[in-house]
KEKE-3310 file (N, C-alpha, C; in steps of 0.2 Angstrom, whole numbers, plus 5000, padded with zeros to 4 digits):
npx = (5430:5442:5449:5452:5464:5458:5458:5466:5457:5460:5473:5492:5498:5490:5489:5498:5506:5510:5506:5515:5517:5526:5523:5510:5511:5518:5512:5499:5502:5510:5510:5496:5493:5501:5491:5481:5488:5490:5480:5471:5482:5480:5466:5466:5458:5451:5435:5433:5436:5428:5422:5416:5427:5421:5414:5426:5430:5422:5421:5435:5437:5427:5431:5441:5456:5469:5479:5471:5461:5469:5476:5463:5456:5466:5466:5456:5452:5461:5455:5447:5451:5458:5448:5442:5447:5451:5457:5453:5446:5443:5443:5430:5415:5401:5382:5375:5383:5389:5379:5378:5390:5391:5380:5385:5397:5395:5404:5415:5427:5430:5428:5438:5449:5447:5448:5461:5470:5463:5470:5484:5487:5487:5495:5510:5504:5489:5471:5463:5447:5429:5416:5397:5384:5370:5365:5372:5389:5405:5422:5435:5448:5458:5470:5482:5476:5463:5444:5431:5418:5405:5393:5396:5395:5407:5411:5421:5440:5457:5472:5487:5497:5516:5520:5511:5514:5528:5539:5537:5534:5542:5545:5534:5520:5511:5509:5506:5493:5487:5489:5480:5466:5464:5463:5462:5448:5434:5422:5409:5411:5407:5396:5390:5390:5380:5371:5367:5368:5355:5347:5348:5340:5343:5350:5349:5357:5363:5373:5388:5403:5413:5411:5397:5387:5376:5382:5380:5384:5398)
npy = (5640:5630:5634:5615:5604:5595:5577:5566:5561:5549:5537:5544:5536:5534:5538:5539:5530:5545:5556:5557:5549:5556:5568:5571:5572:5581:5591:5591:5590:5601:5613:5613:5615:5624:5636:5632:5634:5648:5653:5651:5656:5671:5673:5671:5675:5686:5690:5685:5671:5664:5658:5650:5642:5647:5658:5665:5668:5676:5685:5693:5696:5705:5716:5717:5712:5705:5697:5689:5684:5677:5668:5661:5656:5647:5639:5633:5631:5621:5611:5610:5603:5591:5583:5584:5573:5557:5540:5531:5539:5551:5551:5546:5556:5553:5551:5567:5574:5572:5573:5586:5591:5587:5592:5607:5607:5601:5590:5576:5576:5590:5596:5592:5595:5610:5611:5608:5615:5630:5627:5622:5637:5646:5658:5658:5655:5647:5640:5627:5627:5619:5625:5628:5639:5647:5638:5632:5622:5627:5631:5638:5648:5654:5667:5665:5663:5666:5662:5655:5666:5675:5672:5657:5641:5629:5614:5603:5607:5609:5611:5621:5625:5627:5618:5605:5601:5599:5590:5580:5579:5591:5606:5601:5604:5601:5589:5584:5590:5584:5570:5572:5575:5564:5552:5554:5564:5568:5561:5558:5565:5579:5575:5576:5588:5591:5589:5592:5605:5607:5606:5616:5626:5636:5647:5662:5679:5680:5668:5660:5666:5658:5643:5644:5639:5635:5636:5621:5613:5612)
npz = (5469:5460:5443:5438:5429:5416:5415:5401:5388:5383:5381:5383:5372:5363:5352:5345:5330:5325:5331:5346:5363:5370:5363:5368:5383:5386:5379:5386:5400:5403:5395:5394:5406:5411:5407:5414:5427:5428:5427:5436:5447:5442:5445:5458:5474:5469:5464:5453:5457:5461:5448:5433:5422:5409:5414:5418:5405:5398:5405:5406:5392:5390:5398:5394:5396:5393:5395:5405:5398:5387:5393:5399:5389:5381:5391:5387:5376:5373:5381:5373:5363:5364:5365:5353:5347:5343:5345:5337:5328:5313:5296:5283:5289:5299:5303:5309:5304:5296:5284:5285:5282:5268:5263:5266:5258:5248:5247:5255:5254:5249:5258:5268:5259:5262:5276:5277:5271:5280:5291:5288:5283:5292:5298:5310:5326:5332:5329:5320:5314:5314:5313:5316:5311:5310:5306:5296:5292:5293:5289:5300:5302:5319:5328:5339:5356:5352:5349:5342:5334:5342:5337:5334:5333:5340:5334:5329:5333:5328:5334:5330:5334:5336:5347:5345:5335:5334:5338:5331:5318:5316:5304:5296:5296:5287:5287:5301:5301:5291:5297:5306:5301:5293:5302:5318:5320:5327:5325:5333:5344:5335:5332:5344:5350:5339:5343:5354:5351:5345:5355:5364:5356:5349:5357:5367:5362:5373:5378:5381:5372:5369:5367:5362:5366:5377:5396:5402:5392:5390)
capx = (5431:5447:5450:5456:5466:5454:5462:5466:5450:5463:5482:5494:5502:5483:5487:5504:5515:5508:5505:5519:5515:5526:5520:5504:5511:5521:5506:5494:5505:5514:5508:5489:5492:5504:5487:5476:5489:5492:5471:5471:5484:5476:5459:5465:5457:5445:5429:5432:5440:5423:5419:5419:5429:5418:5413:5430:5435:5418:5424:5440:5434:5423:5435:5449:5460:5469:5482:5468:5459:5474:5475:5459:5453:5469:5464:5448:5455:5466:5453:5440:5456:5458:5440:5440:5453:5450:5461:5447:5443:5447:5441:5423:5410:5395:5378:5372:5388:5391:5372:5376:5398:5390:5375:5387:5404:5397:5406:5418:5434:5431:5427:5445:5452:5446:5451:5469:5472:5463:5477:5490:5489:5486:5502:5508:5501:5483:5466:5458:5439:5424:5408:5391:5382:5364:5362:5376:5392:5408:5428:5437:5454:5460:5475:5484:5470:5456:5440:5425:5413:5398:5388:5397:5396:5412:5411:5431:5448:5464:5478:5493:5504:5520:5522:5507:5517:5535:5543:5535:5534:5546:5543:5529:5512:5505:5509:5502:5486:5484:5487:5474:5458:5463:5465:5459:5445:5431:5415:5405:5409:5406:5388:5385:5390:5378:5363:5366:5365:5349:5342:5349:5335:5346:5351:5351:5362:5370:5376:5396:5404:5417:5408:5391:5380:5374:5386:5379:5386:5403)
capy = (5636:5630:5629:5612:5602:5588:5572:5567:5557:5543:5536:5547:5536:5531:5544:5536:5537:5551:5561:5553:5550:5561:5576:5572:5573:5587:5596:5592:5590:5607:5619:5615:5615:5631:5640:5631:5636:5656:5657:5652:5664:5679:5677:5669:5682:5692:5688:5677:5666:5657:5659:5645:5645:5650:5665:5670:5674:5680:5695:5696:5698:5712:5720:5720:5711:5701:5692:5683:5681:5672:5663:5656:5655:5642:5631:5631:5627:5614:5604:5605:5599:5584:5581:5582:5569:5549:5536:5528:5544:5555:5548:5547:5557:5548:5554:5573:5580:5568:5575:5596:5590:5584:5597:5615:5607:5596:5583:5577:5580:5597:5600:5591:5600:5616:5610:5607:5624:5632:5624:5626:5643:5651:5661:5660:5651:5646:5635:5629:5625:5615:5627:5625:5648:5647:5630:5628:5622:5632:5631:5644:5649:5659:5668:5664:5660:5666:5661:5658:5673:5672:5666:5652:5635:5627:5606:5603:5610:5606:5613:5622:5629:5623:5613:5600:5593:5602:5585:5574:5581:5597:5610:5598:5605:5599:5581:5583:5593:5577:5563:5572:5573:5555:5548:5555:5569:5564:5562:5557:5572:5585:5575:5576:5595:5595:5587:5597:5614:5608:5603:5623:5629:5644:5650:5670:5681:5679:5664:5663:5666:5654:5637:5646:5636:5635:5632:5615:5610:5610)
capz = (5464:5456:5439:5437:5423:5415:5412:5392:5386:5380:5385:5380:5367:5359:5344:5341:5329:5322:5337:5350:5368:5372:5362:5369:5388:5386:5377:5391:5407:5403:5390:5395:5412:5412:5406:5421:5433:5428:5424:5444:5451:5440:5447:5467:5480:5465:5463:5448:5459:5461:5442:5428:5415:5404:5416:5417:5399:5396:5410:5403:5387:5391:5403:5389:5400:5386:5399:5409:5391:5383:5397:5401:5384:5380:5394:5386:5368:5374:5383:5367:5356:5366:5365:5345:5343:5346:5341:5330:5322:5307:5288:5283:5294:5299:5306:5306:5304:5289:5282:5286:5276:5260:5261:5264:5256:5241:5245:5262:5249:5248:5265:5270:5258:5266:5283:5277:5269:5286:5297:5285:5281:5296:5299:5317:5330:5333:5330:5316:5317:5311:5317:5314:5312:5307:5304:5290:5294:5292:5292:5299:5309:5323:5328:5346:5358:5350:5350:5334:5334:5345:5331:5328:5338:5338:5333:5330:5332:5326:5336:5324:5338:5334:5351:5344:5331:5331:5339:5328:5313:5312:5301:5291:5298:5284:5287:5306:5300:5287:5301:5313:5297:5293:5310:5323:5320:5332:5322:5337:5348:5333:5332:5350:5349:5334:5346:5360:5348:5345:5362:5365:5353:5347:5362:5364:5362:5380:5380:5380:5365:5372:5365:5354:5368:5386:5399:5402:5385:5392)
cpx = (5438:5448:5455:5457:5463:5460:5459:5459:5453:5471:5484:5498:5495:5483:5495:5503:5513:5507:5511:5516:5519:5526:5514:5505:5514:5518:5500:5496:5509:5513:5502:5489:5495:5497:5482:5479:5490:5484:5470:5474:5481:5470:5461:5466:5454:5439:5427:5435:5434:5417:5422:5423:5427:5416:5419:5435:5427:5420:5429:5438:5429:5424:5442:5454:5464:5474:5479:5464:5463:5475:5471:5456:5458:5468:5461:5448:5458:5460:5448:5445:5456:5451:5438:5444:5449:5454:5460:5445:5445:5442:5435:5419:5405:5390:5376:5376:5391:5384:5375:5383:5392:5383:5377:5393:5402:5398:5412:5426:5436:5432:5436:5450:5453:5448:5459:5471:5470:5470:5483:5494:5489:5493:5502:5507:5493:5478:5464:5452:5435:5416:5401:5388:5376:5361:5365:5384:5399:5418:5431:5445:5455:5465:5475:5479:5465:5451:5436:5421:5408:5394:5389:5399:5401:5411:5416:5437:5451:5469:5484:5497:5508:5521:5515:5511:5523:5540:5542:5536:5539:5543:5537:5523:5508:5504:5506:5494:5482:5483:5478:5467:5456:5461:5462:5454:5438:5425:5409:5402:5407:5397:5385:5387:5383:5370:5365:5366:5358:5344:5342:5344:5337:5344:5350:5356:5367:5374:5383:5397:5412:5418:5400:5387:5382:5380:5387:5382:5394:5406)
cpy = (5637:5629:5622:5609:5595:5583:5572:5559:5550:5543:5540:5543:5533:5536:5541:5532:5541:5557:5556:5553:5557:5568:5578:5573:5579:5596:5598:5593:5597:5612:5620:5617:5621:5636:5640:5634:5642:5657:5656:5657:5670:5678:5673:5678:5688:5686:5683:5672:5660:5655:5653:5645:5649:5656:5668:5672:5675:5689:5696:5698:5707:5717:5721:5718:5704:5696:5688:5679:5677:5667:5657:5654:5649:5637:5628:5627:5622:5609:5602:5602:5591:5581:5581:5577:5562:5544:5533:5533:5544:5549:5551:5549:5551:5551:5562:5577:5577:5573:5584:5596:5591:5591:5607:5613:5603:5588:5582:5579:5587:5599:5598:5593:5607:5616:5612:5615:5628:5632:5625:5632:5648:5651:5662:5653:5650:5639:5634:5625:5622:5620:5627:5634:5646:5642:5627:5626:5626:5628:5638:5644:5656:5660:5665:5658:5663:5664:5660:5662:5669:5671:5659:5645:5631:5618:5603:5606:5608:5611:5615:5626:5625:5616:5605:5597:5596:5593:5581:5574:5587:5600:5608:5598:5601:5590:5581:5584:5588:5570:5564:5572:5567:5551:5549:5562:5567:5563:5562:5563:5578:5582:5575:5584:5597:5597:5591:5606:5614:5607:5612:5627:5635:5648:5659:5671:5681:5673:5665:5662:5659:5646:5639:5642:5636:5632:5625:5611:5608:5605)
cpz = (5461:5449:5437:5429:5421:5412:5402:5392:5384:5383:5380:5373:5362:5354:5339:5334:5326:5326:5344:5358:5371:5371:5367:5378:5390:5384:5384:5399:5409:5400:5393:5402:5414:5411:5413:5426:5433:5428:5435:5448:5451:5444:5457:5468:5476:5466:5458:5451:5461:5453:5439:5425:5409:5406:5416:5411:5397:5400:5407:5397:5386:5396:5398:5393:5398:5390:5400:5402:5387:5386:5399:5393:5380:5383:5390:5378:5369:5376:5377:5363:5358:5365:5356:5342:5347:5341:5335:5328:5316:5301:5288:5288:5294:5304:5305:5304:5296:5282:5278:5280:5269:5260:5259:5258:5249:5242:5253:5259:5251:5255:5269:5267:5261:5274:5284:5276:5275:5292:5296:5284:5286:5298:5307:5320:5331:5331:5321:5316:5314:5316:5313:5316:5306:5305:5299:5296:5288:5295:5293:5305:5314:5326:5337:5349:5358:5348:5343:5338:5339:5341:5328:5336:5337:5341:5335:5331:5331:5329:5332:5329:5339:5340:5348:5340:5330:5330:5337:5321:5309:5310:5298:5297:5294:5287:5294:5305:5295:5291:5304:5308:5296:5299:5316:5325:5322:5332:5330:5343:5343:5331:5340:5353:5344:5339:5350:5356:5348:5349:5365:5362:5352:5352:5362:5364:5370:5382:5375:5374:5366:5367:5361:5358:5374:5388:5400:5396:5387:5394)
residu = (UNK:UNK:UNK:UNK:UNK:UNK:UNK:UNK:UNK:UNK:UNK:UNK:UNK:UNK:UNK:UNK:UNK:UNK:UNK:UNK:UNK:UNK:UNK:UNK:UNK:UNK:UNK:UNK:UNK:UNK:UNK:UNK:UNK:UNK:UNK:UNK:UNK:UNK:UNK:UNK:UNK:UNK:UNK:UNK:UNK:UNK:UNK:UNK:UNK:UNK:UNK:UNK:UNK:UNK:UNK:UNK:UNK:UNK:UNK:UNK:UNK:UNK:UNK:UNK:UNK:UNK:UNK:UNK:UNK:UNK:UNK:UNK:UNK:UNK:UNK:UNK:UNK:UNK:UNK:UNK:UNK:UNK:UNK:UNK:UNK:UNK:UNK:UNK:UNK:UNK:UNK:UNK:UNK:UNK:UNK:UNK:UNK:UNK:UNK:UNK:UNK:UNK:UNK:UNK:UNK:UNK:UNK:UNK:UNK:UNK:UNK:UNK:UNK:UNK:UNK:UNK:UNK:UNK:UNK:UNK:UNK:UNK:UNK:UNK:UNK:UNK:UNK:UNK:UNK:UNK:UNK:UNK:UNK:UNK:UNK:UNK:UNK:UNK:UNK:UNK:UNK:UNK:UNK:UNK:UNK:UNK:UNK:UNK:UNK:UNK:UNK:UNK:UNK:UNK:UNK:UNK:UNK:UNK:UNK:UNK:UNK:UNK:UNK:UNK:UNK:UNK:UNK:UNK:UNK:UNK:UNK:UNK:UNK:UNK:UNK:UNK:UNK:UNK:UNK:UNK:UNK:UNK:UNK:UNK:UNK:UNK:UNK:UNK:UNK:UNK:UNK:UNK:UNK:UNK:UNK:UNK:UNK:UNK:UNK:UNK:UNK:UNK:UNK:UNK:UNK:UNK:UNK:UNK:UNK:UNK:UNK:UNK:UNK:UNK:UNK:UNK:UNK:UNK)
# end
């Protein structure tokens, strides 16, 4: 098995002008694909060479093998990032993920509030997330290419590594981390994330801490 690079769910200029096509080729044709093709090298002619992606930063992980784990675990955040964004997203949720917002956060304000200062403040490079742990939902961020806890099933992410929005935006995160809530935050995927947690039946504990549910969910 090879890991290969999934194409982008949309043309690369469908996020324009606030995400440019070209950020969006140079994100996924180069940065994402630089991960896909060093996470193949590290494991061609091992044993992980016939492992998924999710099997192979679960070994890394638990081998302490932080190169191949930064590496496979970037693919893995690149491709759910593309997968939280859609041209026609972003504003008011709607469906179960709109129910669980107004049930943990109050109100959808607060919660986009909270999103923004996640994104904004995280110092550095990395993710910021929308997870669902025990049946509430949760914002929370992570450094580099880190991962949410295995407790926590990951709905959204927003990408805050400066290549996402430097060439569009410059120095102003905040202004890309406001386009992507308003615009393109992918309600539809973070309720077919919610249903498929629930088809999972609170998986055990061994399922990868990668995504917080069965590999089939992938």
């Amino acid at each position: 098995m090879t890991i290969s690079l999934k194409p982008l769910p949309f043309s690369p200029d469908a996020l324009a002008p606030h995400i440019s096509a070209t950020t969006v080729q140079l994100h996924h044709e180069h940065h994402e694909a630089g991960y896909v093709d060093r996470v193949n090298r590290l494991v061609s002619g091992t044993k992980l060479a016939n492992h998924s992606l999710e099997q192979i930063i679960a070994v890394a992980r638990d081998l302490d093998d932080q190169t191949l784990f930064d590496m496979a675990a970037q693919a893995w955040n690149h491709s759910f990032y593309w997968s939280s964004l859609h041209p026609h997203g972003g504003g008011l949720p709607h469906g179960a993920v709109a129910t669980l917002i107004d049930k943990d956060f109050g109100s959808y304000d607060t919660f986009a509030e909270q999103l923004h200062q996640a994104a904004t403040s995280k110092f550095g490079s990395g993710w910021a997330w929308i997870v669902l742990q025990s049946g509430r939902l949760y914002v929370t961020a992570t450094s580099n290419a880190d991962l949410p806890s295995e407790e926590q099933i990951p709905l959204l992410v927003i990408d805050v590594w400066e290549h996402a929005y430097y060439m569009d935006h410059q120095y102003r995160r905040a202004a890309y981390v406001g386009a992507v809530i308003e615009h393109f935050l992918n309600w539809e995927f973070a309720n077919e994330r919610l249903r498929l947690a629930g088809e999972d039946n609170r998986a055990p504990p061994s399922r990868l801490a990668t995504n917080g549910l069965s590999q089939r969910v992938i």
